[in-house]
C-alpha positions as semicolon CSV with decimal commas, in nm:
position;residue;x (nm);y (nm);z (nm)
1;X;4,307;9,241;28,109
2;X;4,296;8,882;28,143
3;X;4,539;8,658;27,941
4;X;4,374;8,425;27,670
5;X;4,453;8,047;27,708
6;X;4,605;7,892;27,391
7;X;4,403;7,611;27,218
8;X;4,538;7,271;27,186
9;X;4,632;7,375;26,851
10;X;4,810;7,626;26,899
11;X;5,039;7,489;27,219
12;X;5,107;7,122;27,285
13;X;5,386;6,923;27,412
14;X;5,448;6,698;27,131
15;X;5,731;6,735;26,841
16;X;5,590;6,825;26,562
17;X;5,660;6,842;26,171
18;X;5,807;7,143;26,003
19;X;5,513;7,155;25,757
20;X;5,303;7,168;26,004
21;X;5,458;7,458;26,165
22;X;5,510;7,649;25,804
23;X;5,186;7,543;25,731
24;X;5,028;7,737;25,387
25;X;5,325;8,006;25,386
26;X;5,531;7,757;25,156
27;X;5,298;7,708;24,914
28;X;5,162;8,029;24,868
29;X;5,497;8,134;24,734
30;X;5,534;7,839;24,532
31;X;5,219;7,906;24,343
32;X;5,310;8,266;24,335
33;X;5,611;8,127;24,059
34;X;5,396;7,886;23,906
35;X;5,475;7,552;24,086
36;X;5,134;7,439;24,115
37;X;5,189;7,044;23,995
38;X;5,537;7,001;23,958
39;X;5,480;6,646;23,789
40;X;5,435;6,859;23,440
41;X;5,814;6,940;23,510
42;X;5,909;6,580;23,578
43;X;5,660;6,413;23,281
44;X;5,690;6,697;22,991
45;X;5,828;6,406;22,791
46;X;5,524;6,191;22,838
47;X;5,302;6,514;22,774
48;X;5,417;6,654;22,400
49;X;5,687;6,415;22,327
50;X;6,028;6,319;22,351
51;X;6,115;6,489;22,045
52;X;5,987;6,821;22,177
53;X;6,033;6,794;22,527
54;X;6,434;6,818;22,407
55;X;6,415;7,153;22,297
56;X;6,147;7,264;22,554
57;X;6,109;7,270;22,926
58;X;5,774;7,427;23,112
59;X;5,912;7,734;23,333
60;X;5,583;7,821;23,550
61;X;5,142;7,809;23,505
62;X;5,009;8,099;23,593
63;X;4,627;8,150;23,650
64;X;4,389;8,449;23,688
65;X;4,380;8,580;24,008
66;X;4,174;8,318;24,237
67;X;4,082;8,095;23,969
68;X;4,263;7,731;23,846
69;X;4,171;7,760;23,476
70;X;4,251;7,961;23,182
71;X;4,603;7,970;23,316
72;X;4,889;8,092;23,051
73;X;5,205;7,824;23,042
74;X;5,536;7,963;23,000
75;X;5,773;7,719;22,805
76;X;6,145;7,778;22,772
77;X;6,205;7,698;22,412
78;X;6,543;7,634;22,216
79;X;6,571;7,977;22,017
80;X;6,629;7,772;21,675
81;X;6,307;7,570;21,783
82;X;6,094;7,820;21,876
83;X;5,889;7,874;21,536
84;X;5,826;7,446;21,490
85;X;5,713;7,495;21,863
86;X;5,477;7,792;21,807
87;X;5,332;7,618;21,569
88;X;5,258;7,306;21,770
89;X;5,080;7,526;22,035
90;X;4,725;7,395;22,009
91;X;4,834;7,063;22,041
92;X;5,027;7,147;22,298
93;X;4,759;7,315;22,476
94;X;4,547;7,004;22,420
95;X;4,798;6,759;22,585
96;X;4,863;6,996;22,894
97;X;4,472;7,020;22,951
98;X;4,434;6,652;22,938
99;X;4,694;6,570;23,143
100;X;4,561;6,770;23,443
101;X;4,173;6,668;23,313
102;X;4,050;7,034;23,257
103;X;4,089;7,366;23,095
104;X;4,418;7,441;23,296
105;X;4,557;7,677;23,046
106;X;4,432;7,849;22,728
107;X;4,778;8,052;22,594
108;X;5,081;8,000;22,577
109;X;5,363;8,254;22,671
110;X;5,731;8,137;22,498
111;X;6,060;8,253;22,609
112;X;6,397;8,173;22,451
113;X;6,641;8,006;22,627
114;X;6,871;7,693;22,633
115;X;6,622;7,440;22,881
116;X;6,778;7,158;23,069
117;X;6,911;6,818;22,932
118;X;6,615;6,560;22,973
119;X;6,769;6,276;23,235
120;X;6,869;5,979;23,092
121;X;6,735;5,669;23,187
122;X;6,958;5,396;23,288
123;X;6,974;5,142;23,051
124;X;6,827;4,794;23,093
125;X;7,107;4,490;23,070
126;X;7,008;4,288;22,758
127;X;6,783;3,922;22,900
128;X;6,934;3,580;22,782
129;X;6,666;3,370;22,651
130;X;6,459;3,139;22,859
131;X;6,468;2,830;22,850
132;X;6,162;2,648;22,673
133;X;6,068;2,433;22,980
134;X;6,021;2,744;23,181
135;X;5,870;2,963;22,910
136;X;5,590;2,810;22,819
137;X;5,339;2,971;23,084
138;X;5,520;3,279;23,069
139;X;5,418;3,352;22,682
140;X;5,026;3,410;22,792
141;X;5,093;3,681;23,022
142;X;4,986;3,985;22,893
143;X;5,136;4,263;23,034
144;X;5,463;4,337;22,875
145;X;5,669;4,446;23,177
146;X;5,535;4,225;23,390
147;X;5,652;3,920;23,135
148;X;5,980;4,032;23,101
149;X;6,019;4,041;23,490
150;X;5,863;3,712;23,511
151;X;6,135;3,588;23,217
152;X;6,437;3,796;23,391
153;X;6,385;3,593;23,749
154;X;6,322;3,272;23,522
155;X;6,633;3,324;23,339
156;X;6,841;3,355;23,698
157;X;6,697;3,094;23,877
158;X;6,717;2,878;23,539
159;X;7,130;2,969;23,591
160;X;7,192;2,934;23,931
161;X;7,238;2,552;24,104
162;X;6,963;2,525;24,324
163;X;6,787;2,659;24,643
164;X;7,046;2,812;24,839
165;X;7,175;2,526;25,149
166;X;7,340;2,578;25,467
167;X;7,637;2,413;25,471
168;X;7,725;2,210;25,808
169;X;8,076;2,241;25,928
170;X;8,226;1,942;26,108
171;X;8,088;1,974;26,409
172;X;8,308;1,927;26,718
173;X;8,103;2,049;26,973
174;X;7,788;1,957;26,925
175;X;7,504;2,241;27,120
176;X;7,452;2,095;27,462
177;X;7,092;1,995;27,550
178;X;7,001;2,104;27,907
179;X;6,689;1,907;28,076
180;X;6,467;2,133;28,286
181;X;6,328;1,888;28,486
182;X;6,205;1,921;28,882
């Protein structure tokens, strides 16, 4: 019997990543529990609400076998919650399905639990006012974030005294200047 060579892929010399090396094997079992877009986990908020994202959380998606749609959600769902919640399914159905752009899931599955505390989000320090001389072109910006930026930086360069400077010691020694001449 003769010994088969390994291909380039399978044998080379240089370092590698770990996900190369694991390759698929990770996220086969991640989709076995569900995980198959873990940004519904991070933007349920955005998706049904803040109201209702407090007393639910998405657990897992799970689809038919080999298919990506007509998928059953399972939402953990604050037990004194759970009827207002059942009754919000189509529109929650709607929201999930628009958020990934197709028919993702059809049914809902509900299980009673206590889900996680939503993250707060750090709050913003109040912005002084800006002054009128540097306001003026700000106000026909459009974009709401953007303009408050734009009025923040204003507001700190309207406070501070200037560009910074370098300040120049007394200077003793002065650098020397060496002529290269030949």
């Amino acid at each position: 019997m003769s010994k088969r060579k390994p291909t380039k892929s399978e044998r080379s010399c240089r370092p590698r990543a770990a996900g190369e090396l694991v390759g698929d094997v990770g996220g086969q079992s991640f989709r076995r529990f569900g995980f198959i877009q873990s940004s519904i986990v991070s933007r349920w908020g955005e998706i049904v609400g803040e109201r209702y994202a407090r007393a639910s959380c998405p657990e897992s998606i799970k689809f038919p076998t080999g298919k990506k749609a007509g998928g059953a959600l399972t939402l953990l769902v604050d037990g004194a919650h759970a009827p207002l919640i059942q009754h919000l399914t189509p529109m929650i159905v709607e929201r999930v399905n628009r958020f990934f752009g197709y028919v993702a899931i059809n049914r809902i599955v509900f299980r009673q639990g206590k889900p996680p505390a939503p993250a707060s989000r750090p709050q913003r320090p109040q912005l002084r006012p800006v002054p009128k001389e540097l306001g003026d072109g700000l106000r026909e910006i459009a974009d709401p974030e953007l303009r408050a930026c734009l009025e923040s930086l204003a507001a700190q360069i309207a406070a501070s005294s200037g560009p910074p400077s370098i300040e120049h010691e007394h200077d003793d020694n002065p650098i020397p200047v060496i002529n290269r001449s030949h």
